[in-house]
Structures are given as C-alpha cells and as structure tokens.
N, C-alpha and C positions, 0 to 999 in steps of 0.2 A: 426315158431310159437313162442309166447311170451308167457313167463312165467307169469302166472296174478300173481301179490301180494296185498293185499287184501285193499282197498280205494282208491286204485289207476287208477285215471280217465284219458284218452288218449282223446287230441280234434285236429284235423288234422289242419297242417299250413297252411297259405294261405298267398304268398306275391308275387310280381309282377313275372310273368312270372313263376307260377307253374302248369299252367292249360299245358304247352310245356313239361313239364318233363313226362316220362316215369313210371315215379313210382311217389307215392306219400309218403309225409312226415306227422307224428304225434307225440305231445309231449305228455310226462304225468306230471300231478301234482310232482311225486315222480324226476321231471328231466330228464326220461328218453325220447330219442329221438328210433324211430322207421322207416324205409321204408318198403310200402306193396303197393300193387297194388289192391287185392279185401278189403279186412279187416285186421285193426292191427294185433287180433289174431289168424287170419288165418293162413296168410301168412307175418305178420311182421318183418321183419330183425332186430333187436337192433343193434344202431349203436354209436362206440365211439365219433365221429368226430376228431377233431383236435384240440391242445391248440395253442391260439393265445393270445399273451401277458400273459398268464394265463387264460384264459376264452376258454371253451368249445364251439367249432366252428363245423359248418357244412359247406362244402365248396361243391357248387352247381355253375354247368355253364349252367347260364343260357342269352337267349339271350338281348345284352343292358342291362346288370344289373351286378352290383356286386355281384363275387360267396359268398361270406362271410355274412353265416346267425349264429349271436351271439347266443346260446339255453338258457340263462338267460333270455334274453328281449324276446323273443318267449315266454317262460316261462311264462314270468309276463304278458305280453299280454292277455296270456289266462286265466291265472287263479290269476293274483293280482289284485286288483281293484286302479285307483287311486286317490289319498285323492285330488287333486284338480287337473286343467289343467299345470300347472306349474310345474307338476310332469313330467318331460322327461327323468330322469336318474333312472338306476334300479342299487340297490347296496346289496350285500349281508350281511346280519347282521351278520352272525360268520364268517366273513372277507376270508372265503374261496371260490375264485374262482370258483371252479370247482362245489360245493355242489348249485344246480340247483334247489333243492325241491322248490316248490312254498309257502310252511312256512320260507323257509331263504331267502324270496326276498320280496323286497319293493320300490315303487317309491316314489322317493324322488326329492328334489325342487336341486337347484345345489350347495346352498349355504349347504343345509342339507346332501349330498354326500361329499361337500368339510371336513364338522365337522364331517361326519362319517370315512373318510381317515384318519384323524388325532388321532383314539382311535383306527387304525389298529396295530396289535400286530407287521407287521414287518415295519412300519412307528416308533414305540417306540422304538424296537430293534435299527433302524437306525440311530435315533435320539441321543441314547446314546453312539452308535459307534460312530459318527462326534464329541461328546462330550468331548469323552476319546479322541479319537484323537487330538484333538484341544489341550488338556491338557496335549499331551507325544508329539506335534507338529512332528511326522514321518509320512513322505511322503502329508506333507500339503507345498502350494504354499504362502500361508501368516502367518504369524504371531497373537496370540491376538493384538499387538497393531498396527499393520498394519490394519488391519480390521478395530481398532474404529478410526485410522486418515480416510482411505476412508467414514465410516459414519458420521464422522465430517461432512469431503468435499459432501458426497449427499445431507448431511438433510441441509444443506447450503442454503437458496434461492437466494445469492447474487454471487453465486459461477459461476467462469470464465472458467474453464475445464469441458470438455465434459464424457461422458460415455469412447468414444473410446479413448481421451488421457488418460484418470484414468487406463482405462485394459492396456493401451499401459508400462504404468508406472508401475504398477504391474505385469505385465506379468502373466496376468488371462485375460478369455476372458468378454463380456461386459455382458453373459449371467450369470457368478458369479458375476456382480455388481448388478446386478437387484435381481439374489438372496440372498445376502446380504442385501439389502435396503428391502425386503420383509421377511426377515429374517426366511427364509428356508436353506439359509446357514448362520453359525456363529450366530445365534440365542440368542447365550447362552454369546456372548461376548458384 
C-alpha cells in the first residue's frame, strides 16, 4: 500500500511490450515510480529503481525491447507538456538527476539542453578544476603553449598535417584535438 501525499497524481505507464509483464508500472507527478497489479494504492510497491549515469532507472525484461525505462522522461511524458515538436530531450532545471518531480522537468530543443549543461553547477566546478590545472600544469599532457601551436595548426586552412599525425606528435589522442578545436578542453588558453 502507498502512502498518498497530498496533490499527488499517479497515471500508469505504457511502452512496448507492458501489456506481457505481470505487474504493472505507474509514475507520479511527485517522481515517484510504483508496481501494483489491481490499483496503485491498493496494492502499490514503491519502487527505487537503479541510477544509470546518474538518472533514476527502472530495468524491465521485457520481450524484443530494451529493459531500461528512464523515470524522467516517463515522467515528462506524462505530466510535462511540450512547447514545440523539437522538443526531444527532457532536462532537469536544478540540475539534479535524481529529483524526478514533474515541476523540475522540462523539454527542451537540444541546442537548449546543450546551454542548459553549461550553467550546470558540476560542469562550473569542472570548468575551474581544468583551469587551475592548466595554470599549476600537474598531471596535464600539454602545455599552454603547446595547445595554442596545435590551434595555430587546426585553425590553419592551408594546413598539411592530419588530426592523427598532430595527436601522434603530441602524444594525446585525436579525441583531445577535436576537443581543443571545440574548446571544451583548454578553452581558457
């Protein structure tokens, strides 16, 4: 039996291959995920699920299907509405993962999830860790002025060397040139 708390609305999930399962699944507005068989608060289970990458997961086997049901996007499904078709991605506004309520979730376009990642508190944090780093140079593979001869050589259009002889040269791999040139690494140099 579940515990009701008070505005809080349950609407049962539905995605391929649930009509096979034995029990069935409901979210609530408040985040919370549920398994019951006649009625939520009958006979409801409250259930934690699993964190995958940081995100509250239910993992269901079911037949031909991926068991990995995200309970954000379930969430929003149910109860977010979204501001255009473009809207594919769901992101949490106080950048916490886990916190599911259907008031911290929003669909957003992907460019507007990319500028929502970048005012995340541990994206800042990080940000300033590579910073300092770069400026005490421990346990960094280049240099500042290594870095702005490689961005020399990329922003170059007449330029003779490849991606893989530049990492070969550096002894970094081609995945730190591209993020250099995108400047998500060494950004600040």
């Amino acid at each position: 039996m579940i515990r009701k708390i008070p505005g809080e609305q349950w609407k049962q999930l539905q995605f391929a291959g649930w009509k096979q399962l034995r029990k069935k699944y409901a979210v609530s507005n408040l985040g919370r995920c549920v398994s019951f068989i006649v009625d939520v608060t009958e006979d409801g289970k409250l259930l934690n699920g699993s964190l995958t990458t940081g995100y509250r997961t239910l993992n269901l086997h079911r037949a031909d299907n991926k068991g990995t049901i995200y309970l954000h996007r379930e969430v929003a499904k149910l109860f977010c509405k979204k501001a255009s078709p473009r809207c594919r991605y769901v992101i949490h506004i106080n950048h916490n993962k886990t916190d599911n309520k259907a008031a911290n979730l929003k669909w957003a376009t992907v460019e507007e999830m990319a500028a929502h990642q970048q005012k995340s508190p541990q994206k800042i944090a990080y940000k300033k860790l590579q910073k300092e780093r770069s400026s005490t140079q421990k346990g960094l593979k280049l240099t500042p002025v290594q870095v702005k001869t490689i961005k020399k050589i990329i922003q170059d259009p007449d330029r003779s060397v490849t991606y893989k002889q530049l990492a070969k040269k550096y002894g970094v791999s081609e995945m730190t040139l591209y993020r250099i040139r995108s400047g998500e690494n060494w950004g600040a140099v």
